[in-house]
C-alpha positions in Angstrom: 127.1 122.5 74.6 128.1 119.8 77.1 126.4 116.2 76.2 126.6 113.0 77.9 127.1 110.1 75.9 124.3 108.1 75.7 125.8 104.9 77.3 127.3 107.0 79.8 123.5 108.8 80.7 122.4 105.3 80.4 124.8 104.1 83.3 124.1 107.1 85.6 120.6 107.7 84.6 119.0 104.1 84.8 120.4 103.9 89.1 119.1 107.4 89.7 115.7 106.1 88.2 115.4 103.3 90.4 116.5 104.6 93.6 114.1 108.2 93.2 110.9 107.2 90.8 110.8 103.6 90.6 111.4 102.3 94.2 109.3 105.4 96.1 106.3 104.9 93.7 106.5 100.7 94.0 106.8 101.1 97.9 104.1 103.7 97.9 101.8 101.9 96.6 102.5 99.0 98.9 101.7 101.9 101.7 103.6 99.7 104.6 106.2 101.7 106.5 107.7 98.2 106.6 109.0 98.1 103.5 110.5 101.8 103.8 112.3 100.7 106.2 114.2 97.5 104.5 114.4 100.0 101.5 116.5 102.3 104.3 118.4 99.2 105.4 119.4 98.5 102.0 120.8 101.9 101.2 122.5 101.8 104.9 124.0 99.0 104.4 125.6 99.8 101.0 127.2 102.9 102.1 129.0 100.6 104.8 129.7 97.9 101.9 131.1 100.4 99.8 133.1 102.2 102.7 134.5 99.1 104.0 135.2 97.9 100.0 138.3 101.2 100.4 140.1 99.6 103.3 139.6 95.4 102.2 138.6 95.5 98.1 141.0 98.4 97.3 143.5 98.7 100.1 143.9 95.0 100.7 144.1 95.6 104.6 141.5 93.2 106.0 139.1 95.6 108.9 137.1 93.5 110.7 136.1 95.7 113.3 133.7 98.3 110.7 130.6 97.8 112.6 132.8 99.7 115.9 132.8 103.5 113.6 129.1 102.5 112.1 128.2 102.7 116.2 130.2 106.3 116.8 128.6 107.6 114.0 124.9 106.3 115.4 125.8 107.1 119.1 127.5 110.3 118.0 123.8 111.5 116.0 122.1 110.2 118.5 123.5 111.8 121.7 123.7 114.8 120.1 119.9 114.4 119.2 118.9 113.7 122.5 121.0 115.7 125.2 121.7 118.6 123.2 119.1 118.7 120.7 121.8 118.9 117.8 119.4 117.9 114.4 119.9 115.8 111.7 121.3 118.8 109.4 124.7 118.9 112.0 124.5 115.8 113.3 125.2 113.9 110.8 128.4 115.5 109.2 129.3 115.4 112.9 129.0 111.8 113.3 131.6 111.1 110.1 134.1 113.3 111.7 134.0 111.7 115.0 134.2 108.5 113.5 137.1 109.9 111.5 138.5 111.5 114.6 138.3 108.0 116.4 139.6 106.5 113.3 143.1 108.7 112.7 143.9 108.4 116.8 143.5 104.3 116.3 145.0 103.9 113.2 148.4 105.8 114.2 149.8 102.6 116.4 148.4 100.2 113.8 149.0 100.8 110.6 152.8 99.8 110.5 151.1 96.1 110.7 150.6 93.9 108.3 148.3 90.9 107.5 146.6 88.7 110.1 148.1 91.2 112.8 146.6 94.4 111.2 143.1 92.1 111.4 143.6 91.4 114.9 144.2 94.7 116.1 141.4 96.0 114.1 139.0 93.0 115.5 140.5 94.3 118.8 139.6 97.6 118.2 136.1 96.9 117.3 135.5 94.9 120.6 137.0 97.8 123.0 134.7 100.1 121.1 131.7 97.3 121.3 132.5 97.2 125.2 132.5 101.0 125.4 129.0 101.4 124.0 127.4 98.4 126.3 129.5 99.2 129.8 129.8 103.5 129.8 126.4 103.7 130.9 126.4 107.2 132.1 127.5 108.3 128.7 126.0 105.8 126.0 123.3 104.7 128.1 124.6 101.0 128.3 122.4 98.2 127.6 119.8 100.5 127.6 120.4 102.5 124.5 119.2 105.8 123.0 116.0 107.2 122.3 115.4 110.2 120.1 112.4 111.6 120.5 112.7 114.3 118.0 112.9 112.5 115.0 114.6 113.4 111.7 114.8 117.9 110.9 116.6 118.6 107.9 117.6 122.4 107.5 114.4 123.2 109.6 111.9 120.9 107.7 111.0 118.3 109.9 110.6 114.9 108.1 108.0 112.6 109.4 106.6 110.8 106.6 108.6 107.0 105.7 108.7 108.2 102.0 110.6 111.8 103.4 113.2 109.7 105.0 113.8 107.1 102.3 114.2 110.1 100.0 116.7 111.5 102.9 118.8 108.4 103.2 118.7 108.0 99.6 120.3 111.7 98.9 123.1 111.3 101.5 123.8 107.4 100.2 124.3 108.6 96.3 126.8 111.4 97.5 128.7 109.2 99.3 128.9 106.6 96.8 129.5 109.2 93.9 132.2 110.5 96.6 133.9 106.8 97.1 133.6 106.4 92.9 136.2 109.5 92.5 138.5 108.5 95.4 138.9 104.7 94.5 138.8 105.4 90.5 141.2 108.2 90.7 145.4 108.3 91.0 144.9 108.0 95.0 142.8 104.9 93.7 145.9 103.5 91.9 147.8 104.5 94.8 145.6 102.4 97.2 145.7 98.9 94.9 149.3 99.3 94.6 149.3 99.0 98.3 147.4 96.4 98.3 149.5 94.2 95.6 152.9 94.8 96.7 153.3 97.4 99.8 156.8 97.2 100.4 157.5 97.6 96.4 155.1 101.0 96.7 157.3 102.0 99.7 160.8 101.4 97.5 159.0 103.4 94.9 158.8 106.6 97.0 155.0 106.4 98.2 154.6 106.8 101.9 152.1 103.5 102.4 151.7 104.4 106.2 150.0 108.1 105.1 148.2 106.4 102.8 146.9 103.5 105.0 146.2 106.0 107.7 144.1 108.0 104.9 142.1 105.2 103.5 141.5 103.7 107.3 140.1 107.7 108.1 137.9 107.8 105.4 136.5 105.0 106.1 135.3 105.4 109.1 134.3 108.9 108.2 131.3 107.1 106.0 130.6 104.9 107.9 130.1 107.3 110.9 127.6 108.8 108.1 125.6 105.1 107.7 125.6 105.1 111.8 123.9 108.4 111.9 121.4 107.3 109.1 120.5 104.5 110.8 120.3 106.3 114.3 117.6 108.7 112.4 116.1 105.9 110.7 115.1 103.7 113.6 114.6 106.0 115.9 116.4 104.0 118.4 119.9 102.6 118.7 121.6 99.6 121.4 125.5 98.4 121.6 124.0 94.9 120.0 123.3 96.8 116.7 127.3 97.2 116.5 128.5 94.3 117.8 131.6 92.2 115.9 128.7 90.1 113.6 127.8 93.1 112.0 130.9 93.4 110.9 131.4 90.3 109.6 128.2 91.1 107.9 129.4 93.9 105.9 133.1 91.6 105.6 130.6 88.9 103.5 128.5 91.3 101.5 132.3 92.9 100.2 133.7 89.4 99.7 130.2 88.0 98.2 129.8 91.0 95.4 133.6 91.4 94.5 136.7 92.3 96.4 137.7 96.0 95.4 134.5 95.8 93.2 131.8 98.9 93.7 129.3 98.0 92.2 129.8 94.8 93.5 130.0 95.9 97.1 126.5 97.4 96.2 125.3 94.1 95.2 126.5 92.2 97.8 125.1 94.6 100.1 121.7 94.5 98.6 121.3 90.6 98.3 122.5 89.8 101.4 120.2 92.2 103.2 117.3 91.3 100.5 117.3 87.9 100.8 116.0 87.0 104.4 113.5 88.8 103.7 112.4 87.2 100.4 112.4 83.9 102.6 111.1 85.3 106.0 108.0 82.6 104.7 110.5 79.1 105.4 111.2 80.6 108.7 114.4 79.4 110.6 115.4 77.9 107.2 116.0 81.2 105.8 119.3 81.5 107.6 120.6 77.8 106.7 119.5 79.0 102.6 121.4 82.5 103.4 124.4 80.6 104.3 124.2 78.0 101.2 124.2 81.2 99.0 127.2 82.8 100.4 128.7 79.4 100.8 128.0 78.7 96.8 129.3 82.0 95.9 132.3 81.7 97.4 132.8 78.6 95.9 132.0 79.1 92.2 132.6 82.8 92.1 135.7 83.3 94.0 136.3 87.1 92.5 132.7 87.7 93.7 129.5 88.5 91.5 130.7 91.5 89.7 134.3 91.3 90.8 136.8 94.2 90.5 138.5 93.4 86.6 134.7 93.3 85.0 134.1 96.8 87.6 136.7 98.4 86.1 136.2 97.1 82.4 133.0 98.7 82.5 134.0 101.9 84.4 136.4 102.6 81.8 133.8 102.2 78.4 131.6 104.6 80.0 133.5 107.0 82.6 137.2 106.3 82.3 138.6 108.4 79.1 141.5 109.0 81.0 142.2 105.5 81.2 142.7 104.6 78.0 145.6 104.1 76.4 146.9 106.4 73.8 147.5 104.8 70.3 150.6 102.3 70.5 151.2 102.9 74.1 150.9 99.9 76.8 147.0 100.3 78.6 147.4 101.9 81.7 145.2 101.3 84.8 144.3 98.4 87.0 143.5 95.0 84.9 
């Protein structure tokens, strides 16, 4: 009979608890649809962390215009939602592949750049999209934005309740995150931080690093497409300036804050930096000058982030990673 090892059920078992029993009962029990909603954020937030940690962390190819697929994914649910009356159920894998679509047709032209010119034309990118969203009002509404009125239906079941669509967002957030744990801790994984330390070498070495940047660019955008549409459903209501380019810096600084190339660490950063305004929301206008100082002191004394990517992968490999240790008197293998 198959058994988990203790430490490994602790690792998997202890996050499940938290994000299913302990978090619904605490916020139930608060009874404020407030605090369902940052709860939402949270998760939202660090599916877009975690996507964007594939392309920067693991890739090494520095996207700064992430917020631009997080917006077809939300405009994509949401139009659906309200002109055609497309639900959640289809809406939402729709919205990743249009983001993905949008993605792959962008990333053919700019993916044979490197460095600061790859980060312009993806800052580029995220301002024509930006601009697309505000000024095609016939189609996205423009300044305006979309309502939908129907509200979150998942195979049928409508969802009303601020505890059904925590536990909603929640489901589709641990999939994806399980999802980007097997892609970036996996042989494609190595594939993608070998292309981030030395992509010409990869290239000598037979790997085609275009393919692979193109791949890593598409999958990207497919989950965040997947946050846009969980936010779309969440709020009920979605405008351009919920996209715009300091929302991707945003998600740039949560990455950069929890550990470059680190998961759990792009979970972190996602969490504190979305938690802690609102733990100060009391000092008022100050809360933004203390959010700064944090970020500011963090990149300062922990330049590898607060769980970087070496003590990630250290711990990935005591309680997932059999496969990466070495065998008796052979060199370790794996990332270090």
């Amino acid at each position: 009979m198959f058994k988990l090892p203790s430490s490994r059920l602790l690792s998997v078992g202890l996050p499940l608890l938290l994000l299913f029993i302990i978090v619904p009962a605490a916020l139930y029990g608060f009874d404020r649809g407030y605090f369902y909603q940052i709860a939402s954020l949270v998760l939202i937030f660090v599916l877009l962390s975690a996507s964007l940690n594939m392309v920067s962390g693991t890739s090494g190819l520095l996207h700064l215009g992430h917020a631009a697929f997080y917006g077809v994914g939300a405009y994509t649910a949401a139009l659906l939602g309200a002109d055609y009356g497309i639900g959640f159920t289809l809406g939402l894998p729709l919205a990743g592949l249009v983001a993905a679509l949008i993605a792959f047709l962008v990333a053919l032209p700019t993916m044979r750049l490197v460095s600061i010119y790859f980060a312009v034309a993806t800052l580029a990118i995220g301002q024509m999209l930006y601009l697309i969203m505000l000024n095609w009002v016939g189609f996205t509404k423009g300044p305006n934005g979309v309502m939908l009125f129907d509200g979150m239906s998942v195979f049928g079941f409508s969802i009303t309740s601020d505890t059904g669509i925590y536990f909603v967002v929640a489901v589709v957030v641990t999939v994806s995150i399980f999802l980007i744990h097997r892609i970036s801790h996996s042989y494609y994984g190595n594939g993608l931080r070998a292309l981030r330390e030395d992509d010409q070498c990869t290239d000598a070495m037979g790997v085609n690093t275009v393919r692979l940047k193109i791949e890593v660019f598409t999958l990207s955008a497919f989950f965040a497409g997947l946050a846009g549409a969980l936010w779309a459903y969440t709020t009920g209501y979605i405008s351009p300036k919920d996209f715009d380019f300091s929302v991707s810096i945003q998600i740039l600084a949560m990455v950069v804050v929890g550990g470059l190339g680190s998961l759990p660490g792009a979970i972190i950063g996602a969490a504190l930096l979305i938690l802690l305004p609102e733990v100060l929301r009391d000092v008022g206008d100050f809360r933004n000058i203390a959010v700064g100082l944090v970020m500011f002191l963090a990149i300062l004394f922990l330049p590898k982030g607060l769980f970087g990517e070496v003590p990630a992968l250290s711990l990935i490999r005591r309680q997932f990673g059999d496969r990466w240790a070495a065998a008796p008197g052979d060199k370790k293998v794996g990332w270090r």
